[in-house]
C-alpha positions as CSV (number, residue, x, y, z in Angstrom):
1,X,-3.3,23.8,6.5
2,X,-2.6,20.9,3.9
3,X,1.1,20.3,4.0
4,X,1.3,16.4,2.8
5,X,-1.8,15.8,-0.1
6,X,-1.7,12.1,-1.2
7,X,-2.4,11.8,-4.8
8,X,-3.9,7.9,-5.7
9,X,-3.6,7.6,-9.5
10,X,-4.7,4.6,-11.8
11,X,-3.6,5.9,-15.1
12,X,-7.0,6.7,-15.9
13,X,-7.8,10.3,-17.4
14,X,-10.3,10.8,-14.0
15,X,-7.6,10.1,-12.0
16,X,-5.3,12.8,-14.1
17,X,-8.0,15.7,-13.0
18,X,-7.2,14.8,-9.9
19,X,-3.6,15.1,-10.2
20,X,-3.9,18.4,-11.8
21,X,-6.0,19.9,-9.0
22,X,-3.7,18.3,-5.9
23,X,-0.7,19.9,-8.0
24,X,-2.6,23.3,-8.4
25,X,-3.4,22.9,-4.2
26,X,0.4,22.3,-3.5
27,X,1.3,25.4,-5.2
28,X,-1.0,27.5,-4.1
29,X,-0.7,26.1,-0.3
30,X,3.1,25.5,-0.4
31,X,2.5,21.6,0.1
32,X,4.2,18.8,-1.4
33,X,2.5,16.0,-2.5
34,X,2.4,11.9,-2.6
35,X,2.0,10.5,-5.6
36,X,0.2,6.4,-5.0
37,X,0.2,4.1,-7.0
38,X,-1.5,0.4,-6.4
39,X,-0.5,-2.8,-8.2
40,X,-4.2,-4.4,-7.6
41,X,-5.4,-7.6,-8.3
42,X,-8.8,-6.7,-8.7
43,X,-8.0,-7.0,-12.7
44,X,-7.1,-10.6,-12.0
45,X,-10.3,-12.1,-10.6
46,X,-11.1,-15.3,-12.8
47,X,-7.4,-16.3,-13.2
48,X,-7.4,-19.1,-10.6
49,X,-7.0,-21.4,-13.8
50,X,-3.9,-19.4,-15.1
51,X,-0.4,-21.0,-14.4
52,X,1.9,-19.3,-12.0
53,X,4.0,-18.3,-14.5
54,X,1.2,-16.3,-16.7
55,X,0.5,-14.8,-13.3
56,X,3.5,-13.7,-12.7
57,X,3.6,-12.3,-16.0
58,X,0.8,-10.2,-16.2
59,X,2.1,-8.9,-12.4
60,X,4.8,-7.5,-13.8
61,X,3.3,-6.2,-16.6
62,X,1.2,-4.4,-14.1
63,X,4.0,-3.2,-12.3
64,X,5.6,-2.0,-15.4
65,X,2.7,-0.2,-16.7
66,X,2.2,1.6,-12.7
67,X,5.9,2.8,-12.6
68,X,5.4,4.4,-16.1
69,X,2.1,6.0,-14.6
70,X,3.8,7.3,-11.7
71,X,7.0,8.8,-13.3
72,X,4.3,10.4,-15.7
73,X,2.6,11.9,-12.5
74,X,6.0,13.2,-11.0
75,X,7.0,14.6,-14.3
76,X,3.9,16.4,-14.5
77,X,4.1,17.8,-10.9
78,X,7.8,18.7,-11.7
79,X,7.4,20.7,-14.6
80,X,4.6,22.3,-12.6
81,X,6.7,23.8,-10.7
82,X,6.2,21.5,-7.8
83,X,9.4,20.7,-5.7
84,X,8.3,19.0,-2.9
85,X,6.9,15.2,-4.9
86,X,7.3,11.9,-3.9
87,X,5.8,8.6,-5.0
88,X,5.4,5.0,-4.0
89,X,4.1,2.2,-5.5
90,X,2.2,-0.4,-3.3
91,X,2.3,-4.3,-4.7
92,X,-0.5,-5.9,-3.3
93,X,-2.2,-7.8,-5.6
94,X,-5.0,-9.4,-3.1
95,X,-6.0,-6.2,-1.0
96,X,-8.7,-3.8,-1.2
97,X,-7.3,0.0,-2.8
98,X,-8.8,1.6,-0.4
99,X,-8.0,0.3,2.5
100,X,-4.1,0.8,1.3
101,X,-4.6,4.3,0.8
102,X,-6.0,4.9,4.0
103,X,-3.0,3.3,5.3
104,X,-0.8,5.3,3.5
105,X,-2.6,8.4,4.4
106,X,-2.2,7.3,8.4
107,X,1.3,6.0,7.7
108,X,2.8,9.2,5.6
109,X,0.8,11.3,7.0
110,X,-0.9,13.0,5.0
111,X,-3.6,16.2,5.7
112,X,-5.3,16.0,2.7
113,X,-6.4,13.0,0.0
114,X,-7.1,14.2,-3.2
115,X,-9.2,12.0,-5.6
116,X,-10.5,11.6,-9.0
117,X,-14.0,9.7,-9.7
118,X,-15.9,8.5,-12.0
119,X,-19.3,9.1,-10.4
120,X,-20.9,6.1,-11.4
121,X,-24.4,5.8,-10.2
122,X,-27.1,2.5,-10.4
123,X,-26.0,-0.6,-10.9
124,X,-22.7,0.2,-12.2
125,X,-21.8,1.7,-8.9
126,X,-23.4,-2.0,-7.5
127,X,-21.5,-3.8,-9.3
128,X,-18.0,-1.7,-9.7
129,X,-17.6,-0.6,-6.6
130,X,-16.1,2.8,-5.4
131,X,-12.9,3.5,-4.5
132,X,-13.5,7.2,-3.6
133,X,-17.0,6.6,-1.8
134,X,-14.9,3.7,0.2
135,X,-12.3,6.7,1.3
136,X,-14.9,9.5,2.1
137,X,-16.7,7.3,4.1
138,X,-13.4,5.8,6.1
139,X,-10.8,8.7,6.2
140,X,-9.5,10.5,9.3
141,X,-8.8,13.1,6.8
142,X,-10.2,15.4,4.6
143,X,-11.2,13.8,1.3
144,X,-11.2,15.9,-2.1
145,X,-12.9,14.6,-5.1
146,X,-12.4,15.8,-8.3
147,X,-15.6,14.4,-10.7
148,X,-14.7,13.3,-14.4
149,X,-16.3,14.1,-17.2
């Protein structure tokens, strides 16, 4: 039914729920699963005055910190007693999250994208954003999301 489940993870505990119920699928279904990660530049809005050089900087820092968040992830699915895991890491500092996992999902292709959220609600959805709703509303896929506490 699911075969390929892609995983997007930030790092963030919400995103680990996630993780844990897409690994708990992929044993119970026999899938194997994608782990994404995405090197965003939405943390860099008001850096226009930085130097290229700071810029650079922090990018790899981010890149840094999202290959240690994705080993995590695989080690976690590993000693899970999941086989079947893969990863990527997407740099793409000036595109929407979403959209890139959509593409991925089309690209991989996956049956299944499994999500953590933060359910935000009022303004801070307004003024946040959300990833997850942006998925649910644009996948070709089913879309599971796992709710943080």
């Amino acid at each position: 039914m699911y075969r390929n489940i892609l995983v997007p993870i930030d790092g963030s505990p919400t995103a680990g729920l996630g993780l844990r119920e897409a690994i708990e699928l992929a044993r119970c279904l026999g899938s194997r699963i994608r782990i994404l990660h995405i090197v965003n530049g939405a943390a860099w809005v008001g850096l226009e005055s930085a130097s290229t050089q700071m810029i650079e900087e922090i990018l790899a820092e981010a890149r840094s910190a999202g290959e240690s968040i994705v080993h995590q992830a695989k080690a976690t699915a590993r000693a899970a007693g999941l086989e079947e895991v893969d990863s990527k890491l997407i740099d793409a500092p000036s595109q929407h999250a979403g959209d890139l996992i959509l593409a991925e999902a089309r690209e991989w292709p996956a049956d299944l994208i499994v999500c953590g959220t933060h359910g935000r609600r009022g303004l801070r959805r307004i003024l946040m954003g959300s990833d997850a709703e942006y998925i649910v509303r644009s996948s070709s896929v089913p879309v599971l999301l796992v709710r943080g506490g």
